[in-house]
C-alpha positions in Angstrom: 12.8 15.6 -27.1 14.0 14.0 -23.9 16.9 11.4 -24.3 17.3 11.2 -19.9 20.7 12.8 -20.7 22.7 10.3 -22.8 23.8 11.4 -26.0 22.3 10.7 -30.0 24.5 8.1 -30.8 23.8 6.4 -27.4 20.4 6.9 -27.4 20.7 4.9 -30.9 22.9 2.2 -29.5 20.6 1.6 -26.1 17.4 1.8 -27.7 18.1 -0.7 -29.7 18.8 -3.2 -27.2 15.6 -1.8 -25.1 13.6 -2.4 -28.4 15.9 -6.2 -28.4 14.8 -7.1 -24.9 11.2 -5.9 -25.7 11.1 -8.0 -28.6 12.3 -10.9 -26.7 10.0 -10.1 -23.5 6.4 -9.2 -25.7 8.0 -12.5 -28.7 7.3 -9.9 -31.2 9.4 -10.7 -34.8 10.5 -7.5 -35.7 14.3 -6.6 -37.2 17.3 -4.3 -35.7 16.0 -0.8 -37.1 12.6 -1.6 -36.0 14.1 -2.5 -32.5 15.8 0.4 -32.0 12.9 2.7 -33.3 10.8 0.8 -30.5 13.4 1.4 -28.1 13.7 5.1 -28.8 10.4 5.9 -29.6 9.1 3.9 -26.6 11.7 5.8 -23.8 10.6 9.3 -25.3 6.4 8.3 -25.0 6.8 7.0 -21.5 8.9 9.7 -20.4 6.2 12.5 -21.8 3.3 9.8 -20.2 5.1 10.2 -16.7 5.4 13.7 -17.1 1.8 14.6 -18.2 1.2 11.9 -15.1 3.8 14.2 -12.9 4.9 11.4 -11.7 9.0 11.4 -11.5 11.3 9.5 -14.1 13.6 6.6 -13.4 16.3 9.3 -13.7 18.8 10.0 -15.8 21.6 8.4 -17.7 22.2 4.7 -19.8 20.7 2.9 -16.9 17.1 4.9 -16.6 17.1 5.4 -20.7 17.2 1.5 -21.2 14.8 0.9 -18.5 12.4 3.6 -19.7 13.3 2.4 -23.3 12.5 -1.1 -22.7 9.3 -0.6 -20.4 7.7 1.9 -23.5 8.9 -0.5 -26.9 6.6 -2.9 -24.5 4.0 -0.8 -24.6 4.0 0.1 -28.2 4.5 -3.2 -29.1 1.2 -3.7 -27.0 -0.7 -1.1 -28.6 0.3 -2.3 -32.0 -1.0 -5.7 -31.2 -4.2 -4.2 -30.2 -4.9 -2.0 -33.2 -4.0 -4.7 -35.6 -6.2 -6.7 -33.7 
């Protein structure tokens, strides 16, 4: 798993205000532990879709995690939309 070099308890703390801002950007309702599960779950898919892409990450530390973080809750809150849908 690929956390862009910031720490557990960080990757906790800024994927939860990726999965926030995400939730305020896509005006999805969903609560803090769903927010930071976006957040987390959403940097580690796009990372390992820019990867498989080769295309290079936003780099590493706070400032790429939260971008990477926000940018991939955004897409799973999109995908969720459209399976639901």
């Amino acid at each position: 798993m690929h956390l862009n070099g910031v720490g557990w308890i960080a990757a906790i703390i800024i994927g939860g205000l990726a999965g926030w801002l995400a939730e305020m950007v896509m005006k999805s309702n969903t609560g803090i532990f769903m927010n930071i599960v976006l957040g987390i779950v959403g940097a580690i898919v796009l990372n390992a879709i820019l990867q498989a892409l080769n295309v290079g990450v936003f780099g590493i530390g706070w400032t790429a995690y939260l971008i990477t973080g926000f940018i991939g809750a955004c897409l799973l809150i999109w995908a969720g939309r459209l399976v639901r849908r």
